[in-house]
C-alpha positions as CSV (number, residue, x, y, z in Angstrom):
1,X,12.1,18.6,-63.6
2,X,13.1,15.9,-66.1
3,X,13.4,12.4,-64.9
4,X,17.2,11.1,-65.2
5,X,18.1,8.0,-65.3
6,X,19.8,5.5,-62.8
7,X,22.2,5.0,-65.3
8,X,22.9,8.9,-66.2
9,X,23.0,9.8,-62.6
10,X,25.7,6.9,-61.4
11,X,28.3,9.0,-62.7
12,X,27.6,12.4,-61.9
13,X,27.1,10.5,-57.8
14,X,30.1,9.9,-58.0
15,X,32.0,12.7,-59.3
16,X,29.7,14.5,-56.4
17,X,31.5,11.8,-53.6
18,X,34.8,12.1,-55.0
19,X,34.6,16.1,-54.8
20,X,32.5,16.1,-51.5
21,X,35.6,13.5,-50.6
22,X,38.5,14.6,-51.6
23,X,37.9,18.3,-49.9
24,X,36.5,16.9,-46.8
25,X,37.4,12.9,-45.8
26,X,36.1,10.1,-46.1
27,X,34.0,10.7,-43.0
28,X,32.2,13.9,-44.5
29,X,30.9,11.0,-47.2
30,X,27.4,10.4,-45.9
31,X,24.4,10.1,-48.1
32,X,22.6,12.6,-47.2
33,X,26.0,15.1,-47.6
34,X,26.4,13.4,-51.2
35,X,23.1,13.7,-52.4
36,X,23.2,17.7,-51.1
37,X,26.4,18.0,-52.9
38,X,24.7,16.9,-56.4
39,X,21.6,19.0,-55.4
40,X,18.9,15.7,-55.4
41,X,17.4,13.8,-52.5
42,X,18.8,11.4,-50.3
43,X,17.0,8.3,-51.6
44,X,18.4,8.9,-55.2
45,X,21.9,7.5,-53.4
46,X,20.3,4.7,-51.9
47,X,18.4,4.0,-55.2
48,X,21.7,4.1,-57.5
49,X,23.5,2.8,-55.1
50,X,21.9,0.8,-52.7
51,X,24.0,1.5,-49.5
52,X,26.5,3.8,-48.7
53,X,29.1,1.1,-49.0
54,X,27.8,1.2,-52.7
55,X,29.0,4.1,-53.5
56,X,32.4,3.9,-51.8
57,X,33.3,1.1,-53.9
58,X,32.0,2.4,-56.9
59,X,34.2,5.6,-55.8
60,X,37.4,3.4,-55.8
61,X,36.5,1.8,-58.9
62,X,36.2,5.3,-60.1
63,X,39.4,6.3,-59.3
64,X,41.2,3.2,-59.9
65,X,40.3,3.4,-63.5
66,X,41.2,7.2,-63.8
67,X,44.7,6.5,-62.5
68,X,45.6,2.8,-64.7
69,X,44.0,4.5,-67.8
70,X,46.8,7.5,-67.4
71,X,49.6,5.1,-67.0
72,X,48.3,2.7,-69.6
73,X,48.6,5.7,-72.1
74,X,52.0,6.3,-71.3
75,X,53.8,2.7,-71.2
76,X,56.5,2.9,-74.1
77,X,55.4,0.0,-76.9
78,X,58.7,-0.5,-77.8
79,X,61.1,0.2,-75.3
80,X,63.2,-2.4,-73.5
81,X,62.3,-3.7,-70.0
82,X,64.6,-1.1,-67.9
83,X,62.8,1.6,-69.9
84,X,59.2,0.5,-69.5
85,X,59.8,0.2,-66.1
86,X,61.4,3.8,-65.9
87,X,58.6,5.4,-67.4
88,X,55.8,3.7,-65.7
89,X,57.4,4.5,-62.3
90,X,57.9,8.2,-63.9
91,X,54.2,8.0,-65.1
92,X,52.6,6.5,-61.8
93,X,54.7,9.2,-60.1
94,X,53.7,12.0,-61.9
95,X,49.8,11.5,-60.8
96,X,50.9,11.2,-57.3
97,X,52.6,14.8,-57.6
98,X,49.9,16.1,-59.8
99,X,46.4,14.6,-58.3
100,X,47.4,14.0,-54.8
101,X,44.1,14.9,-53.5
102,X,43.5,11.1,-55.8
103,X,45.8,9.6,-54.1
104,X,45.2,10.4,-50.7
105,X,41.4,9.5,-51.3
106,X,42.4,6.4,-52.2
107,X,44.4,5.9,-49.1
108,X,41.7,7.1,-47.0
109,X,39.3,4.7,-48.9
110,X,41.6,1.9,-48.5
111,X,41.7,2.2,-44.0
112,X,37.9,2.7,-44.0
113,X,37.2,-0.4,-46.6
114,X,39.9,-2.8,-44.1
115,X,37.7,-2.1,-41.4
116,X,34.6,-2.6,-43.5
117,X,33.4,-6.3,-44.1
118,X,31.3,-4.6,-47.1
119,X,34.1,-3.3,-48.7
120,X,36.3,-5.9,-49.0
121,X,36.0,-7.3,-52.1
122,X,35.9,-4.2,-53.7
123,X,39.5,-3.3,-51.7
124,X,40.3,-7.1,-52.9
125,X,39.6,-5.9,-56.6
126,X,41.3,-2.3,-56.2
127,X,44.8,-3.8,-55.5
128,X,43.9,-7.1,-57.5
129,X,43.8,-4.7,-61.0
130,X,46.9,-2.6,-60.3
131,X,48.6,-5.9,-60.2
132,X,47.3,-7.7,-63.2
133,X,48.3,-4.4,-65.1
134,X,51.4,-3.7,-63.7
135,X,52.1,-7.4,-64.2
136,X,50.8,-7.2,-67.9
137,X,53.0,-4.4,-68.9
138,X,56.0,-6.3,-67.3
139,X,55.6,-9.4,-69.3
140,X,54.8,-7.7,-72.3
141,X,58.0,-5.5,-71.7
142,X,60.0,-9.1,-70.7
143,X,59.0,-10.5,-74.0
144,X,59.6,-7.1,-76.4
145,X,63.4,-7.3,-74.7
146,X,63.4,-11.1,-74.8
147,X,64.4,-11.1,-71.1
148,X,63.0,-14.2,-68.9
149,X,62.0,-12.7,-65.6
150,X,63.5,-14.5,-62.8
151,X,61.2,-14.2,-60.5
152,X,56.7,-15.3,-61.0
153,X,55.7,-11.7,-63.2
154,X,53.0,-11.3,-60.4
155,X,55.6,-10.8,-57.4
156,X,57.6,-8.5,-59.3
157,X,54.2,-6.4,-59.2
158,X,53.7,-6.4,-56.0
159,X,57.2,-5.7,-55.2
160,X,57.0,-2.2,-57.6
161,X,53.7,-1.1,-56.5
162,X,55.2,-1.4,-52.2
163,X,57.8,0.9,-53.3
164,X,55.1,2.8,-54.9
165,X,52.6,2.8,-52.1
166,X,55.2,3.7,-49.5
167,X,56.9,6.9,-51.7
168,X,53.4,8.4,-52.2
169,X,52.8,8.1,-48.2
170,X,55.9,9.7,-47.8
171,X,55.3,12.3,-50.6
172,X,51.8,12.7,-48.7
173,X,53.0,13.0,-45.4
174,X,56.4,14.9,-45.7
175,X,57.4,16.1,-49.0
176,X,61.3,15.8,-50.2
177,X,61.7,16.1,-54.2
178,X,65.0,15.6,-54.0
179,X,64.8,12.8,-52.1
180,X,61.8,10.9,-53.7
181,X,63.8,11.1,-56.7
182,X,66.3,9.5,-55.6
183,X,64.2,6.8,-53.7
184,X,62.0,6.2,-57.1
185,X,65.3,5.9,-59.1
186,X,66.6,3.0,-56.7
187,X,63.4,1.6,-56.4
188,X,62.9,0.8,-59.8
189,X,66.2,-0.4,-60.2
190,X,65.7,-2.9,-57.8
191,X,62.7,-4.0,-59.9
192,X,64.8,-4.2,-63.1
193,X,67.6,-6.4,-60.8
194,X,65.2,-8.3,-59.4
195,X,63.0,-9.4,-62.5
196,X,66.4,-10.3,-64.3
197,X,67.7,-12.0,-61.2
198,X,70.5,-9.8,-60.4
199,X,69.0,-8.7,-57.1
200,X,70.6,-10.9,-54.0
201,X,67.8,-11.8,-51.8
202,X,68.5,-11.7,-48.4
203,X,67.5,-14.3,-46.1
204,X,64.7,-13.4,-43.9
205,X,63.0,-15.6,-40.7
206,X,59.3,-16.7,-41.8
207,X,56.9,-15.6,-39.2
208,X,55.0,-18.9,-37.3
């Protein structure tokens, strides 16, 4: 059999985890089951990888980078703020309602890596580049519509992607079209209020 490289078999490892994964849990996701899924021995993983925990975060990186890259392509380079932020929520939505084996990967991914002292920086980095991208489109949508955001670019991110986390557990857990539509469009309009400060904030205690 020809040798293959480290570098030629990182990717096809992790297209093996992320199909072994995706139609079994996280907790089917052991080296041995991985390496069986690919068809090569056990101490290839460990060799490309180096540990288990290896893997997993190169399996969120994975599909990290699949998902920004499809919303990336669709962001509008010339639209005004309220649209960009229309059609990345419709664009983020639409891989949520067409990969949700992706998405609930991910969110399985996510609870393993919190209890995982090994996987936290890679959980760290995960939700670290959805918000420097969402953030980025923002401000370059902000400055195409000459808008000044009224609130720091990087809480407005966070604020779209909770609404966008806690529709896709929904959508995961109990599916309502109607009804996600209607959350999604009154989501993102408190986005576009709240980045041109017309959203009221309510007062709220601080925890101690």
């Amino acid at each position: 059999m020809a040798h293959v490289s480290a570098a030629e078999r990182r990717p096809q490892l992790i297209k093996a985890a992320i199909d072994l994964m995706t139609r079994e849990g996280v907790a089917a996701g052991s080296t041995r089951a991985i390496a069986a899924e690919l068809g090569v021995a056990q101490a290839t993983v460990h060799y490309t990888f180096g540990t288990k925990e290896g893997l997993y975060r190169a399996v969120m990186d994975q599909l990290t980078q699949d998902l920004v890259a499809q919303v990336e392509r669709a962001a509008p380079t010339d639209g005004g703020f309220e649209e960009t932020a229309s059609v990345l929520a419709a664009a983020l939505w639409r891989t949520v309602r067409e990969q949700p084996a992706s998405h609930q990967l991910l969110a399985e991914l996510t609870m393993f890596a919190l209890r995982s002292p090994a996987l936290k920086e890679s959980l760290e980095t995960h939700y670290r580049g959805w918000t420097e991208v969402t953030a980025r489109l923002i401000t370059e949508a902000a400055e195409r519509a000459g808008q000044p955001l009224a609130q720091p670019v990087d809480t407005i991110a966070r604020f779209f992607l909770a609404g966008f986390d806690g529709l896709t557990q929904q959508h995961l857990a109990l599916p309502d079209e109607e009804a996600e539509h209607t959350c999604l469009q009154a989501f993102v309009s408190a986005v576009v209020a709240m980045a041109g400060g017309r959203l009221e904030l309510v007062a709220v205690p601080r925890l101690r």
